[in-house]
GUMIPA-110964 format. One line per 4 residues: number of its first residue (from 0); their letters; for each residue x, y, z of C-alpha. Coordinates in Angstrom, 1 decimal, always signed. Layout:
N
NUM	A	X,Y,Z; ... .
***
This chain:
352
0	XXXX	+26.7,+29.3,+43.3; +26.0,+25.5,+43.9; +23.9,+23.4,+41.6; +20.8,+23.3,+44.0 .
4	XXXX	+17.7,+22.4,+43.2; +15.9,+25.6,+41.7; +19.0,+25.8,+39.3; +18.4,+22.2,+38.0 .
8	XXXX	+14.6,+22.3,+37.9; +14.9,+25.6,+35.8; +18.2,+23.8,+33.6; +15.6,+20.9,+33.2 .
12	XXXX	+12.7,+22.7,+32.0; +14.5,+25.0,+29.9; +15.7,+21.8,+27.8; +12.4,+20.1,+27.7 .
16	XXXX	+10.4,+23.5,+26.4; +13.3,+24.0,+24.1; +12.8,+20.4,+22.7; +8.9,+20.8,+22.6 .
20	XXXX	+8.7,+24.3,+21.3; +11.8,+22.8,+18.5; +9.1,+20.1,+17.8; +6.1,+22.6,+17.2 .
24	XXXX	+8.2,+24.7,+14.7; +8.8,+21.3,+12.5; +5.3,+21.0,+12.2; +4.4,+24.6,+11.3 .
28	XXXX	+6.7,+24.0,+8.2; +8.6,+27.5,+7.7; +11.1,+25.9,+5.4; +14.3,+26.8,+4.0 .
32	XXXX	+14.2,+26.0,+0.0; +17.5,+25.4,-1.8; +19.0,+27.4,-3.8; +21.8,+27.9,-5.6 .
36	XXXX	+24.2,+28.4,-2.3; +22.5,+25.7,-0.4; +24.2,+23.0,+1.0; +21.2,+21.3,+1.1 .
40	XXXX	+18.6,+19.4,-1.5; +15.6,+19.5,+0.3; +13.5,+22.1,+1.8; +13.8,+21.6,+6.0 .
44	XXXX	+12.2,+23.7,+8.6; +13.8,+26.9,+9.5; +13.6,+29.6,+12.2; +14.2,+27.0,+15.1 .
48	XXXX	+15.4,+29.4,+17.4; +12.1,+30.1,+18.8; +12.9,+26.9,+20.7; +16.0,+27.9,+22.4 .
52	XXXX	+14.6,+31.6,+23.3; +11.7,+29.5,+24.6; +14.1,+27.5,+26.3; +16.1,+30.4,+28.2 .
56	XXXX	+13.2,+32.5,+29.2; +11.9,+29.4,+30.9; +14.7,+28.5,+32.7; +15.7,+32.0,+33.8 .
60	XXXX	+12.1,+32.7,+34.6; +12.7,+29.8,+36.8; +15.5,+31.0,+38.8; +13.8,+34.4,+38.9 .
64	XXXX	+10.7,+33.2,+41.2; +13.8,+31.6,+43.6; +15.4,+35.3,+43.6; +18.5,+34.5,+41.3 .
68	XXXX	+19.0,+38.1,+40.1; +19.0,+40.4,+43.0; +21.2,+43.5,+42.3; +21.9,+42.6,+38.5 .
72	XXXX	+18.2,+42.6,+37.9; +17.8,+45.4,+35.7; +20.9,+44.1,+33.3; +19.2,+40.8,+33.2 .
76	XXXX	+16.6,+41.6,+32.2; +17.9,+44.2,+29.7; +19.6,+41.3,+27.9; +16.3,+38.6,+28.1 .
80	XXXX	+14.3,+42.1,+25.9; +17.8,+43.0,+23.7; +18.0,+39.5,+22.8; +14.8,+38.3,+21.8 .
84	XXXX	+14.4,+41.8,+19.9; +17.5,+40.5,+18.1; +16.3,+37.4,+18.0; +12.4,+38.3,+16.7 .
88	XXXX	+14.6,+40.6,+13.9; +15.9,+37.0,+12.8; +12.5,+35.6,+12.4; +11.5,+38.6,+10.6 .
92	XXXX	+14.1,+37.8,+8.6; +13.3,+34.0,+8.0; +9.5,+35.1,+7.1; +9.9,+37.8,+5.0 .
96	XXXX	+13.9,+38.6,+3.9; +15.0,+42.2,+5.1; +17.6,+43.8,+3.2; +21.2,+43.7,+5.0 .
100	XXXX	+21.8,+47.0,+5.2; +18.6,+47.0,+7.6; +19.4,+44.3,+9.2; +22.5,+45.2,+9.6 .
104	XXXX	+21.2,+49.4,+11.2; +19.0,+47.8,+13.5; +21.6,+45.4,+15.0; +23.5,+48.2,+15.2 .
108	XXXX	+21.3,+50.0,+17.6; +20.3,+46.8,+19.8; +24.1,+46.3,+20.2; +24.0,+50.2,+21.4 .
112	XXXX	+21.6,+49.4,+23.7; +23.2,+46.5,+24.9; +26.3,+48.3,+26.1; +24.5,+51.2,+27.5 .
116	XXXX	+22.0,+49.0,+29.6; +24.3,+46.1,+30.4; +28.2,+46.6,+31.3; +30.3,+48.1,+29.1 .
120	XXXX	+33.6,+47.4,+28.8; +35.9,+50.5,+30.3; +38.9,+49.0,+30.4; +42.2,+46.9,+29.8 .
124	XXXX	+44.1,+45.0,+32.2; +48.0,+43.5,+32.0; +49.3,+42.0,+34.9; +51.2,+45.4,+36.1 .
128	XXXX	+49.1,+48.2,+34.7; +45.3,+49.4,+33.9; +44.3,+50.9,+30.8; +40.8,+53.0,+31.3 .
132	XXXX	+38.8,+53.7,+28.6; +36.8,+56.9,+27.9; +32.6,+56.1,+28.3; +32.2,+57.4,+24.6 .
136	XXXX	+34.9,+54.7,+23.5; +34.0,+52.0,+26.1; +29.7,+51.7,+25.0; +31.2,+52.1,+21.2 .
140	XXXX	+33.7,+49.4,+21.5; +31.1,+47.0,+23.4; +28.5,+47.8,+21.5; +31.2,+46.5,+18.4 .
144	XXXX	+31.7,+43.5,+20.2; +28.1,+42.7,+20.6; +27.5,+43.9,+16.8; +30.1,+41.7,+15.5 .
148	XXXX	+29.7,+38.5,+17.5; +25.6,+38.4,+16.9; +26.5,+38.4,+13.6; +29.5,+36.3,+13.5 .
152	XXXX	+27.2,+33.6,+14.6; +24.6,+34.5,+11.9; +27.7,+34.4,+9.1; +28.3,+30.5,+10.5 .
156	XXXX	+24.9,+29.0,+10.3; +25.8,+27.7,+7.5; +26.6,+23.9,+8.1; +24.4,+21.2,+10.3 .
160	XXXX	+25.1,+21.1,+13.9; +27.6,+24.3,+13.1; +26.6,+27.1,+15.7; +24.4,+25.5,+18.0 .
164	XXXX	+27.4,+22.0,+18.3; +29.7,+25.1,+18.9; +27.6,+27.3,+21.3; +27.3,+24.1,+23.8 .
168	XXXX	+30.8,+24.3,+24.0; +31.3,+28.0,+24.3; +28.6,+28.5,+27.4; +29.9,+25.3,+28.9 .
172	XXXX	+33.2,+27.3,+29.0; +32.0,+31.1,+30.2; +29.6,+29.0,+32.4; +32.8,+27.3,+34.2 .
176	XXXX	+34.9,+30.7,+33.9; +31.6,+32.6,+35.5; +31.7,+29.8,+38.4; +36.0,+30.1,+38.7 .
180	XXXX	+35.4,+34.4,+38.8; +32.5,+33.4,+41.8; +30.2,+35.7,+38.7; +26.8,+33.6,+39.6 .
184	XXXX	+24.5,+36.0,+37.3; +26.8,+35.3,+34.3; +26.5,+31.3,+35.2; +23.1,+31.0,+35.0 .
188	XXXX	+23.2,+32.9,+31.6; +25.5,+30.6,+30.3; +23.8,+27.4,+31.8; +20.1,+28.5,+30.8 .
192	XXXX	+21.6,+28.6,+26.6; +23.5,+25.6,+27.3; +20.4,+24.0,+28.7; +18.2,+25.6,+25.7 .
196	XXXX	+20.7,+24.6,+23.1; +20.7,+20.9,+24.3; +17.1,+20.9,+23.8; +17.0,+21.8,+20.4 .
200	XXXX	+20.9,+20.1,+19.2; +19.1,+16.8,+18.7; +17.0,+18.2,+15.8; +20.1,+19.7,+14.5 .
204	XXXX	+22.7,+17.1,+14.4; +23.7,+16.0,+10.6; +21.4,+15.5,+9.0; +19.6,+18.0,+10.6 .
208	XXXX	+15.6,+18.0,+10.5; +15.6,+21.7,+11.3; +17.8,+24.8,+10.9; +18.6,+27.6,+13.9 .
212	XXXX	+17.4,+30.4,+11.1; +18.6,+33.9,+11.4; +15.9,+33.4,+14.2; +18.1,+31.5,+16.5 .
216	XXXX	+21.7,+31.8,+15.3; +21.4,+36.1,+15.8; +19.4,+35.0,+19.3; +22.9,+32.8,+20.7 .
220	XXXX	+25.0,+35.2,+19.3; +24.0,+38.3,+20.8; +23.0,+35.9,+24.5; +26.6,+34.6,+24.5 .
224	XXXX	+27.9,+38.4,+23.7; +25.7,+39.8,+26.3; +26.8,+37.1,+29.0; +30.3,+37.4,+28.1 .
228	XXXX	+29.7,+41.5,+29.8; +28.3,+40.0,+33.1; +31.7,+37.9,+32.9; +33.9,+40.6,+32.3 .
232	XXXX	+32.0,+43.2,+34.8; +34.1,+42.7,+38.0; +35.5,+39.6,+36.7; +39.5,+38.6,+37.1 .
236	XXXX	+41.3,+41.1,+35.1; +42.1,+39.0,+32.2; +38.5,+38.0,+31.3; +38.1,+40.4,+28.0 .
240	XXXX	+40.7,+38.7,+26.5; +39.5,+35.3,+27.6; +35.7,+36.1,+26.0; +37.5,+36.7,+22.7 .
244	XXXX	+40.2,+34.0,+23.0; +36.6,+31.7,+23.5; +35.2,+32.9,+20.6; +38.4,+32.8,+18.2 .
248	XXXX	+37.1,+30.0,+15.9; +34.0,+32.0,+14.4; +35.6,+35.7,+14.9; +38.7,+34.7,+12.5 .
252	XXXX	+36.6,+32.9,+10.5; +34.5,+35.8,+9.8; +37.0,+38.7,+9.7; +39.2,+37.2,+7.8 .
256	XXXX	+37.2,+36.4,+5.5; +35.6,+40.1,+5.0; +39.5,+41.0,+4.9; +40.2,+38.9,+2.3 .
260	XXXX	+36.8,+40.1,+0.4; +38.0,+43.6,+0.7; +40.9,+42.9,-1.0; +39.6,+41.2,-3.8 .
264	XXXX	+37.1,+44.8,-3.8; +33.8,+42.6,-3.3; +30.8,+43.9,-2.0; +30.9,+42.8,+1.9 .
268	XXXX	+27.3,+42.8,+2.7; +26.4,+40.5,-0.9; +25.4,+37.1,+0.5; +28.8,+34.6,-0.3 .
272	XXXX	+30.3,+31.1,-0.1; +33.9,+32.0,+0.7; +34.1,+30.9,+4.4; +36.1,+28.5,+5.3 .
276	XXXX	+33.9,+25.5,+6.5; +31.8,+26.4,+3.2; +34.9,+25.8,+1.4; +35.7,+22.3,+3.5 .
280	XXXX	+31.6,+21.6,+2.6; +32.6,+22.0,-1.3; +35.7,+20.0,-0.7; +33.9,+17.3,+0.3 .
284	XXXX	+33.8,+17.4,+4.6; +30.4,+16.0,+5.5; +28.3,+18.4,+8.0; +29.2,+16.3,+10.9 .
288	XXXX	+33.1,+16.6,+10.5; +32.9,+20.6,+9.9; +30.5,+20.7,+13.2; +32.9,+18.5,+14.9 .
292	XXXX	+36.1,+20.3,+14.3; +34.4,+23.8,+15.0; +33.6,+22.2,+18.2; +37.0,+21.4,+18.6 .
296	XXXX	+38.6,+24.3,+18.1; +36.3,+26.2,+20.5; +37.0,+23.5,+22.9; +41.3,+24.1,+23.3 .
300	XXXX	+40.3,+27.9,+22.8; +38.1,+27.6,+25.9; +40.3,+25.5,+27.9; +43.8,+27.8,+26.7 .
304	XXXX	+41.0,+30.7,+28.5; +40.9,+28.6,+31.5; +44.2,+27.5,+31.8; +45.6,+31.1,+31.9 .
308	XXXX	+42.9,+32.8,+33.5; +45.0,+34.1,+36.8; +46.9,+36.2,+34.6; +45.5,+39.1,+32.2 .
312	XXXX	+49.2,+39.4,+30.2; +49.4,+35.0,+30.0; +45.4,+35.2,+28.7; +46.5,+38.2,+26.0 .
316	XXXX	+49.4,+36.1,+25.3; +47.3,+33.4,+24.5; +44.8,+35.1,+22.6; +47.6,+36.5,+20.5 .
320	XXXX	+49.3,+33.5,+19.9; +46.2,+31.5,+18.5; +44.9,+34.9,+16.5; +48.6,+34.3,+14.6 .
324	XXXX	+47.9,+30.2,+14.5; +44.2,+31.4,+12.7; +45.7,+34.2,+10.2; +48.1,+30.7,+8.8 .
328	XXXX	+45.6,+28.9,+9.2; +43.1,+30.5,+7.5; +45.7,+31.4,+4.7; +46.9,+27.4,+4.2 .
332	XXXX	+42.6,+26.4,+4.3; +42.3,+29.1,+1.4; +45.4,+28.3,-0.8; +44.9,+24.4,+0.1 .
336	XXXX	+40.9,+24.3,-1.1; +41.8,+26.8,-4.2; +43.5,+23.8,-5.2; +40.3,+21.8,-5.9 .
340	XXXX	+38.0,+22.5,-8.1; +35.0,+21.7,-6.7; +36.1,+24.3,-3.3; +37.5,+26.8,-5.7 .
344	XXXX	+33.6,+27.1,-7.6; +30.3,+28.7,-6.3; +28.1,+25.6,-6.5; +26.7,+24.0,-3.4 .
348	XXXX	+27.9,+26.4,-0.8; +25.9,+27.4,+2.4; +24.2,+30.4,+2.9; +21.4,+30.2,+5.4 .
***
C-alpha cells in the first residue's frame, strides 16, 4: 500500500484530534494525586488516553470512507469496539478504582473475544516444518497474548514518556513489517496509533503535563496486540515470533518480575514497585533516560525482527537469544540496584 493521499490526510488528522482531545482532558483536571508509590509530587492530569483512541478512530474512520478495509472489515472493526471497551475499562478505572481481580476477569473476556473475532493464532512455523494448533488451544493462547500484553503495557505506565516513547517505536516497526509482508490492513493499524501517539507524546515527554492512565496505556496495549494478529494472519511464517521478539523489552520486564514475586510468595495482583525501570527511578535515572533506553531497547528488538524476517527458525533464534540476554539482564539490574539503598526501599516508586 503506497502513502497516497487518503492515508496521509487520515495520519494527519488522527494526530491533530489526538493533540486537541489531549488538550481538553488537561483542562477537565482528572488528576493523578501522589502517593506513597508515586514518582511524582504533584497532582497531573490523568486518563489521557481518550486522546489517542480519539486519535485512531479518526484516522481509521478516514481511510474507511476511501474503502481501506474491504474483506477484513469485520476484524477491523471488531478490534476499533474490543479496544475502546478495554480502553473505556481503563477510564473506569482512573474515575472510580476497580478492584484487580475485576479488572483483571473482564480483560480476560475482551482478550477472548479478541481471538475469537480477530485471527487467532493456529500455528508455528520453522523453516522446514508446520506445527498446527488445535482451535481450543489456538483462541486460548491468543487470547493469552492479548491478556498479557494489554496489561504488560498497563504494568509500564509507570515512568514519563515510558509506554507511549516506546509504543512509537513498536508500531513504527509492525507498521514497516506489515508493509515488507504486503499486510496493508495491519499498516494502517499500526500507522493510525503511531499517528495518535505522536499527538499526544508531546504532553508526555519528561516532565510530563499529563499521564496515559489505565485509560490509554490498557487502549495501546491491547491496539498493538490486536494489530500484531492482522500481521501474523497470512503473514511470512516467522511473524509470531517477530511480534514477541518486538515486544521483548515490556514482556521480560513484566514476567520476570511476577516470577521473581512468586518466588519471594508475594501477592501478584497487590500493586508494587519492583520493576525494573521503577528500581532505575529509585536509583536515581531521571524519567527521560528510563523512557529513552526503553525506547532503545524496543528499537534493536524491532530491527533484530526485521533483519531476520525471511526466516521463521533465524526470527525464533533471535527471539531466544535476546529472551536469554533479558533473564541476565534482568538478574544483574536486580542484584546491581539491591545494592543501593535508596532502589532496594519502597519510597518513591511508580505505580500509576
Amino acid at each position: 500500500m503506497s502513502l497516497n493521499y487518503p492515508l496521509l490526510s487520515g495520519l494527519f488528522l488522527g494526530t491533530l484530534v489526538s493533540f486537541l482531545v489531549t488538550s481538553l482532558v488537561m483542562r477537565w483536571r482528572v488528576l493523578d494525586h501522589p502517593n506513597d508509590r508515586s514518582a511524582h509530587d504533584q497532582s497531573i492530569p490523568k486518563a489521557g488516553g481518550l486522546g489517542i483512541m480519539s486519535g485512531v478512530v479518526v484516522a481509521l474512520a478516514t481511510l474507511a470512507s476511501n474503502g481501506g478495509f474491504a474483506a477484513d472489515g469485520k476484524a477491523v472493526i471488531a478490534l476499533i469496539v474490543l479496544a475502546l471497551l478495554t480502553g473505556g475499562l481503563g477510564l473506569y478505572d482512573d474515575l472510580r478504582d476497580l478492584s484487580a481481580k475485576l479488572k483483571f476477569v473482564i480483560l480476560a473476556g475482551l482478550a477472548l473475544l479478541a481471538a475469537g473475532l480477530i485471527y487467532p493464532v493456529n500455528g508455528f512455523a520453522l523453516d522446514q516444518a508446520q506445527v498446527s494448533l488445535p482451535y481450543i488451544m489456538a483462541i486460548l493462547g491468543t487470547a493469552l497474548w492479548v491478556f498479557v500484553l494489554g496489561n504488560g503495557a498497563n504494568f509500564m505506565d509507570g515512568a514519563d514518556g515510558l509506554i507511549a516513547g516506546s509504543s512509537v517505536v513498536a508500531a513504527l516497526f509492525l507498521a514497516i513489517l506489515s508493509a515488507a509482508a504486503g499486510q496493508g490492513i495491519a499498516l494502517q493499524l499500526s500507522l493510525a496509533l503511531l499517528a495518535a501517539i505522536l499527538g499526544f507524546l508531546p504532553l508526555n515527554l519528561p516532565p510530563a503535563r499529563i499521564f496515559l492512565g489505565d485509560t490509554g496505556a490498557l487502549f495501546i496495549g491491547f491496539w498493538l496486540a490486536g494489530t500484531a494478529l492482522f500481521y501474523i494472519h497470512e503473514g511470512p511464517p516467522g511473524a509470531v515470533y517477530a511480534v514477541v521478539l518486538l515486544f521483548m523489552p515490556w514482556l521480560s520486564d513484566v514476567l520476570l518480575t511476577m516470577a521473581w514475586r512468586a518466588m519471594r510468595r508475594e501477592n501478584l495482583l497487590q500493586a508494587h514497585n519492583d520493576h525494573i525501570f521503577q528500581l532505575a527511578l529509585r536509583a536515581g535515572f531521571s524519567h527521560g533516560q528510563i523512557a529513552l533506553f526503553m525506547a532503545l531497547q524496543m528499537l534493536i528488538c524491532g530491527g533484530l525482527a526485521w533483519v531476520f524476517r525471511t526466516s521463521a527458525t533465524s526470527e525464533l533464534l533471535a527471539l531466544a537469544g535476546m529472551a536469554v540476554l533479558a533473564i541476565i539482564g534482568h538478574w544483574w539490574a536486580r542484584v546491581a540496584f539491591a545494592s543501593n539503598p535508596e532502589s532496594a526501599g519502597n519510597a518513591q516508586a511508580p505505580e500509576r
